[in-house]
Steps between C-alpha positions, in 0.01 A plus 500: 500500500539900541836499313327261217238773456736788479700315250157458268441878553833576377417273154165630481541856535577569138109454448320617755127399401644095398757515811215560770261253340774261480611565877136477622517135315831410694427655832142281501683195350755545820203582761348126371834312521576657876133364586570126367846519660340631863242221428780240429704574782157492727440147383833356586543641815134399560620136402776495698341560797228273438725179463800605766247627804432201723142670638382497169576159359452255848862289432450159672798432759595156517378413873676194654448431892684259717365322846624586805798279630586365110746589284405705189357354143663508171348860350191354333461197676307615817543258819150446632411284808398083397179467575383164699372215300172529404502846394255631251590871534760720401774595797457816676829608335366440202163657485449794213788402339496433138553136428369372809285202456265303730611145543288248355287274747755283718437210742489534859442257801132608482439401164512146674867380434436240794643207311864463413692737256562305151895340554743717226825402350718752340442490136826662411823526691519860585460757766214720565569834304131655586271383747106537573369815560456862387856570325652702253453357147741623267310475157301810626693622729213521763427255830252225438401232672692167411276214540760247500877466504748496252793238526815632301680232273672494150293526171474148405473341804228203556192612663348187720202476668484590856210278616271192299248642315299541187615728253139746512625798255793600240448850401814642266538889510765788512445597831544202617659228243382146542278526833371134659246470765523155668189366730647378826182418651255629798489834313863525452672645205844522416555747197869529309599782213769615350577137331656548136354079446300262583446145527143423646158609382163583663376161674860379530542333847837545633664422814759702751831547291337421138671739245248790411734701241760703493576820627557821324518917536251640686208631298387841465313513830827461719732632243832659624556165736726249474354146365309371772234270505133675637343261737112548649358315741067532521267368727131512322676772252642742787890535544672357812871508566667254340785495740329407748426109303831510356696153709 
């Protein structure tokens, strides 16, 4: 900046009166730029620090926790303790995390389950992929409570009833696809989604092995799953194992 003045000296020196008016213009014009570029360079550093200091700006760590005696979790797929049946509360492990939902009301020997459990078939050929109980859900990547179970088999396959019945609901959404609930009697429900078809209506009566529908991909509510048929079991509306009738 000095050797910029000196050289507008020089120039102006011819005429001394117009020279020192014009340098008092320049040296002022120079003063204002050096404030806006002090001010500039304030602001950025000023930024920088704002967005790269942690204590400023609380970054959330990713916390995952394992029990004592098991084996780590995938990262973002916690491992928290099964609850017993019956549980209407979140798992210790669990508690104050985000995602972490109550189960809904489930049956329990108190809720006066003396008489025989309802007699299940297998409605699809196919193994168990998720059972009941609090367990991590995929779609939203959280652990909820999983009411039923879900029996994995091919898209397409035929969906048959597990127990004689009357046909009491047909409800048709994303979440779920074509969802049936099927009276079994003495307060017993048996409830099926993830059908792609059906063949009965509400106030159909079918019987143990009568074709329901077919099968398709799991709807938005168990999405990133493998087809599987979602099978309930409910006792006056609460959820019991279903393994537990399955013969």
């Amino acid at each position: 900046m000095l050797k910029i003045l000196a050289s507008w000296k020089k120039l102006l020196s011819r005429n001394p009166l117009a020279g020192q008016e014009n340098l008092g213009r320049l040296e002022r014009a120079l003063k204002r730029r050096g404030l806006y570029l002090a001010l500039l360079v304030l602001l950025f550093g000023g930024s920088y620090y704002l967005v790269t200091n942690d204590a400023v700006f609380k970054k959330p760590a990713v916390q995952t926790f394992t029990l004592a005696g098991q084996p780590a979790a995938p990262q973002g797929a916690p491992a928290p303790r099964e609850p017993l049946a019956g549980s209407t509360t979140v798992p210790p492990e669990l508690k104050e995390q985000t995602g972490a939902h109550a189960a809904p009301a489930t049956a329990t020997e108190e809720d006066g389950q003396a008489e025989a459990l309802p007699s299940l078939a297998l409605p699809v050929a196919g193994k168990i992929g998720k059972g009941y109980g609090f367990t991590y859900a995929p779609a939203f990547g959280d652990y909820r409570f999983h009411p039923g179970i879900d029996l994995e088999a091919p898209a397409g396959s035929e969906v048959k009833a597990a127990a004689a019945g009357v046909v009491k609901q047909v409800e048709h959404s994303n979440a779920w696809r074509y969802r049936l609930s099927i009276d079994l009697g003495n307060g017993y429900q048996a409830v099926y989604a993830h059908l792609s078809s059906i063949k009965v209506a509400k106030g159909d009566k079918v019987q143990a092995g009568t074709v329901l529908g077919e099968l398709g991909d799991p709807g938005t509510a168990e999405a990133g799953t493998a087809a599987h048929l979602h099978l309930e079991l409910l006792k006056n509306g609460k959820a019991i194992d279903p393994v537990s009738a399955l013969q």
